[in-house]
KESEKOL-595500 format. One line per field, with one value per atom (N, C-alpha, C, O): residue number from 1; x, y, z. Coordinates in steps of 0.05 Angstrom, whole numbers, plus 5000, padded with zeros to 4 digits. Layout:
N
num c(NUM,...);
X c(X,...);
Y c(Y,...);
Z c(Z,...);
This chain:
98
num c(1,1,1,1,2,2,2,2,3,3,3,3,4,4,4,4,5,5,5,5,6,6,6,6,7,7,7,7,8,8,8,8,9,9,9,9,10,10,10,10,11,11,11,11,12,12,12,12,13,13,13,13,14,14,14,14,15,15,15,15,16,16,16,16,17,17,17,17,18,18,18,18,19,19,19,19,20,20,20,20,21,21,21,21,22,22,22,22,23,23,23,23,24,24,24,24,25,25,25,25,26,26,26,26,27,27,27,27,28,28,28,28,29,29,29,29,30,30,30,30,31,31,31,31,32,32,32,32,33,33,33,33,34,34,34,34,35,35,35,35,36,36,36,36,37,37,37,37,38,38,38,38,39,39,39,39,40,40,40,40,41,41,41,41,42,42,42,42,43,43,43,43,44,44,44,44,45,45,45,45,46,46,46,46,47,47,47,47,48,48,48,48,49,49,49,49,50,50,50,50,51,51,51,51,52,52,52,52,53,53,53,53,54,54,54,54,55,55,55,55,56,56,56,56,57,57,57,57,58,58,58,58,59,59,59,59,60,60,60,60,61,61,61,61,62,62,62,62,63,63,63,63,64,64,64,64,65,65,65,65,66,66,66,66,67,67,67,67,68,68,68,68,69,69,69,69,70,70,70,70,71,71,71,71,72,72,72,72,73,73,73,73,74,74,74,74,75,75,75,75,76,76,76,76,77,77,77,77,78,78,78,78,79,79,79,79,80,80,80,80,81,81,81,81,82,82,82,82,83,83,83,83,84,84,84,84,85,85,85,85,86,86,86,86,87,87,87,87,88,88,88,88,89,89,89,89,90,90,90,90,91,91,91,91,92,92,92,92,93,93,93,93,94,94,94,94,95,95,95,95,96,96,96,96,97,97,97,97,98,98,98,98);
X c(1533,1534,1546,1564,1539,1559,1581,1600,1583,1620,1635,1658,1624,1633,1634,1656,1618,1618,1637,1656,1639,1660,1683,1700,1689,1717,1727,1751,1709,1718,1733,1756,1709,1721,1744,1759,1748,1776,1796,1817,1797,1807,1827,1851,1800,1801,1821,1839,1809,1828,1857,1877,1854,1892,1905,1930,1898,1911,1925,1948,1904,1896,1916,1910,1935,1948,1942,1944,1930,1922,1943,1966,1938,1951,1945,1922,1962,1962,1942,1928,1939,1911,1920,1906,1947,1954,1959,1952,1978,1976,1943,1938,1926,1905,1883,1865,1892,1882,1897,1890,1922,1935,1923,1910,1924,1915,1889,1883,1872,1844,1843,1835,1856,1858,1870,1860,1889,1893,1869,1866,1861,1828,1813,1805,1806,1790,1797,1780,1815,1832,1829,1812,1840,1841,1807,1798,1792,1761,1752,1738,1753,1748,1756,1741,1785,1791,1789,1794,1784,1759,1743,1745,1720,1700,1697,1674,1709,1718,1721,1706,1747,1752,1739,1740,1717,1680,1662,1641,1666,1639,1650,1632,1669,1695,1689,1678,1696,1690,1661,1655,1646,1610,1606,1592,1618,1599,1621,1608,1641,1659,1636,1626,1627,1617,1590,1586,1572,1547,1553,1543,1572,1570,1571,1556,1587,1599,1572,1568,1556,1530,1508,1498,1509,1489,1502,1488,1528,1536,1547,1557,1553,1559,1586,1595,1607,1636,1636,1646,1622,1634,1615,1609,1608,1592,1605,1610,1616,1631,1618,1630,1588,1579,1574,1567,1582,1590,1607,1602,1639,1656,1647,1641,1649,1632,1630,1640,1608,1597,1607,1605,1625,1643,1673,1690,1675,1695,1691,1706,1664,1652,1654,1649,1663,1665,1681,1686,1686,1709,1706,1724,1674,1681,1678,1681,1671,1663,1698,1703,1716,1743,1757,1769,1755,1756,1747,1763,1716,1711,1725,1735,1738,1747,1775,1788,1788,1818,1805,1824,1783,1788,1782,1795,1764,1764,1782,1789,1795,1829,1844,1857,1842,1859,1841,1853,1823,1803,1812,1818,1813,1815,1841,1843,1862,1897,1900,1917,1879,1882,1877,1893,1848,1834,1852,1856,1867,1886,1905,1913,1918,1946,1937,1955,1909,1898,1893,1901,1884,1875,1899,1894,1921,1940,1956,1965,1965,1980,1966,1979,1936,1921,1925,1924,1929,1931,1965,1972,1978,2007,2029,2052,2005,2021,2014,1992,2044,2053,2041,2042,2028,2008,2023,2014);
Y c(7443,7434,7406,7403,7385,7357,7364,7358,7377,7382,7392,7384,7407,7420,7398,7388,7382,7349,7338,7327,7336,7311,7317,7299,7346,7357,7362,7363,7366,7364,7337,7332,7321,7286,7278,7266,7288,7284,7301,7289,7327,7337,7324,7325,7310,7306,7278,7270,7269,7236,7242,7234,7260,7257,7280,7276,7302,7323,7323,7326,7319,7328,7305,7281,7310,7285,7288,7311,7269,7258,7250,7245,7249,7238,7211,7202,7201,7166,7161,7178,7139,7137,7138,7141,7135,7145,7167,7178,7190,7216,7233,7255,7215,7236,7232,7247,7203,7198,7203,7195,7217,7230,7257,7263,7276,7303,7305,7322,7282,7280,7286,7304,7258,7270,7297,7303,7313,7336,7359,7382,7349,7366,7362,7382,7344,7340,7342,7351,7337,7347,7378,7385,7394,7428,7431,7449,7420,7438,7423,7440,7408,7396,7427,7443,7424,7450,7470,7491,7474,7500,7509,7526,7489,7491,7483,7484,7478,7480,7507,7520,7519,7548,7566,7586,7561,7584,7575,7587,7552,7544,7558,7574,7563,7575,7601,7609,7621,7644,7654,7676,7636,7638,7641,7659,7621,7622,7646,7662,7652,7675,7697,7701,7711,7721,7730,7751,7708,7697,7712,7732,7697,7704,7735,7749,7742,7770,7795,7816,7784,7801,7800,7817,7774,7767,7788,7799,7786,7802,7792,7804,7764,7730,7741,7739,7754,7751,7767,7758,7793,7804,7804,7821,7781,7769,7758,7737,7760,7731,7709,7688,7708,7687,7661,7638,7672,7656,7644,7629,7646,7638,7612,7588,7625,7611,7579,7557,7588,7563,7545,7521,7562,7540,7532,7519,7544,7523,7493,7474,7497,7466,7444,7422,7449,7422,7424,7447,7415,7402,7425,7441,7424,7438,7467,7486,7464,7498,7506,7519,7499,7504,7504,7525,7486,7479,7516,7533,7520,7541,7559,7567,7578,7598,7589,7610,7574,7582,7582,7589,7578,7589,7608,7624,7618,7656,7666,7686,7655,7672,7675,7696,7652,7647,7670,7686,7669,7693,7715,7730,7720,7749,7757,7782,7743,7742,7749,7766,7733,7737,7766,7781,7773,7797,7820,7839,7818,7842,7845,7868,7825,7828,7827,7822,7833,7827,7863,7879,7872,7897,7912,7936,7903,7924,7929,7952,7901,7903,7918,7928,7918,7934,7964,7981,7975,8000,8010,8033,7993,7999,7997,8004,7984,7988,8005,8013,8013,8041,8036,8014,8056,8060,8084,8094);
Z c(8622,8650,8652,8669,8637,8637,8631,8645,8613,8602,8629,8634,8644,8670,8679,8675,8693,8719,8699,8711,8674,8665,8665,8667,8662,8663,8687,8690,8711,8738,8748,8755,8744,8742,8741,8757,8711,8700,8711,8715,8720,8733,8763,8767,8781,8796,8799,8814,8780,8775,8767,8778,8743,8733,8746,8746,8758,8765,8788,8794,8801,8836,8852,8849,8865,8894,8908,8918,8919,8938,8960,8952,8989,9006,9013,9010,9020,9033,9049,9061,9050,9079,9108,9128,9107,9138,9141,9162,9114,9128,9125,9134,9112,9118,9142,9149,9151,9178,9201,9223,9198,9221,9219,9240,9198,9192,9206,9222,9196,9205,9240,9254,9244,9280,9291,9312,9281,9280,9275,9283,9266,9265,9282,9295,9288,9303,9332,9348,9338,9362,9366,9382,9354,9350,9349,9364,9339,9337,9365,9375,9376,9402,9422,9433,9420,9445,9428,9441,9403,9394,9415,9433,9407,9421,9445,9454,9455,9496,9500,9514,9485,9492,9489,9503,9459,9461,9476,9479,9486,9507,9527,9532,9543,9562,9563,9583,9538,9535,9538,9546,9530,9526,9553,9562,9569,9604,9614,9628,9613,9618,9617,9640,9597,9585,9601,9613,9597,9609,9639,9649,9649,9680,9680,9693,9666,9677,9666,9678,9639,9639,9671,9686,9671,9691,9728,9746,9724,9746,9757,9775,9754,9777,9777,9800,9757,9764,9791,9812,9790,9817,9843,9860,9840,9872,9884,9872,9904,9923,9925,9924,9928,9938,9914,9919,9885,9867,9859,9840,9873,9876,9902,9901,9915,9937,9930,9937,9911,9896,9886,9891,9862,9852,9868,9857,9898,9893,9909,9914,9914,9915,9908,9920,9886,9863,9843,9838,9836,9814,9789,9783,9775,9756,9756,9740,9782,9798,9793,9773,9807,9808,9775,9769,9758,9726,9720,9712,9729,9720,9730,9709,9754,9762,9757,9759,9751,9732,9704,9689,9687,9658,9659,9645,9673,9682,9686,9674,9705,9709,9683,9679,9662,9644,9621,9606,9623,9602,9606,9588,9632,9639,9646,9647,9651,9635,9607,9599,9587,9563,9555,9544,9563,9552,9560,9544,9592,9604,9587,9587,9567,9561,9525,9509,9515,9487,9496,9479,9516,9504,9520,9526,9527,9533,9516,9511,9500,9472,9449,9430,9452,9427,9440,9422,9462,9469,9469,9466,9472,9479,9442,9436,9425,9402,9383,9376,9372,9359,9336,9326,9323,9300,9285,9265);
């Protein structure tokens, strides 16, 4: 088991390159940027989702609601944009040749 940690070590020291400290703090923000609107776009799909079990997409009077406010409106174009996506994700999965 040491021979393993010491040969990793060494591994790690003479083998392995490394990037600079600026390209791996540009990369870095690249990450973190992309998992940010990650997780915007599954919090997005989650209330997408949510609404449409609960029944809220096809009530009027929930529209209603959101376009009240700011993120009421925010929310009914990412729905539009969900439900753009899903029309043209399950037309391409039905329309392609197998």
């Amino acid at each position: 088991m040491f021979t393993y940690i010491k040969e990793s070590f060494e591994e790690l020291k003479n083998n392995v390159t490394w990037l600079n400290r600026e390209k791996a703090s540009n990369l870095m923000v690249v990450v973190a940027v992309f998992s940010i609107l990650f997780a915007l776009a599954t919090w997005g799909v989650d209330m997408f989702f949510a609404d449409a079990i609960q029944g809220k997409l096809f009530d009027g009077s929930t529209y209603a609601e959101y376009g009240k406010s700011f993120g009421g409106i925010v929310r009914l174009v990412w729905y539009l944009v969900v439900a753009v996506a899903i029309f043209f994700g399950a037309s391409s999965f039905f329309n392609s040749k197998k």
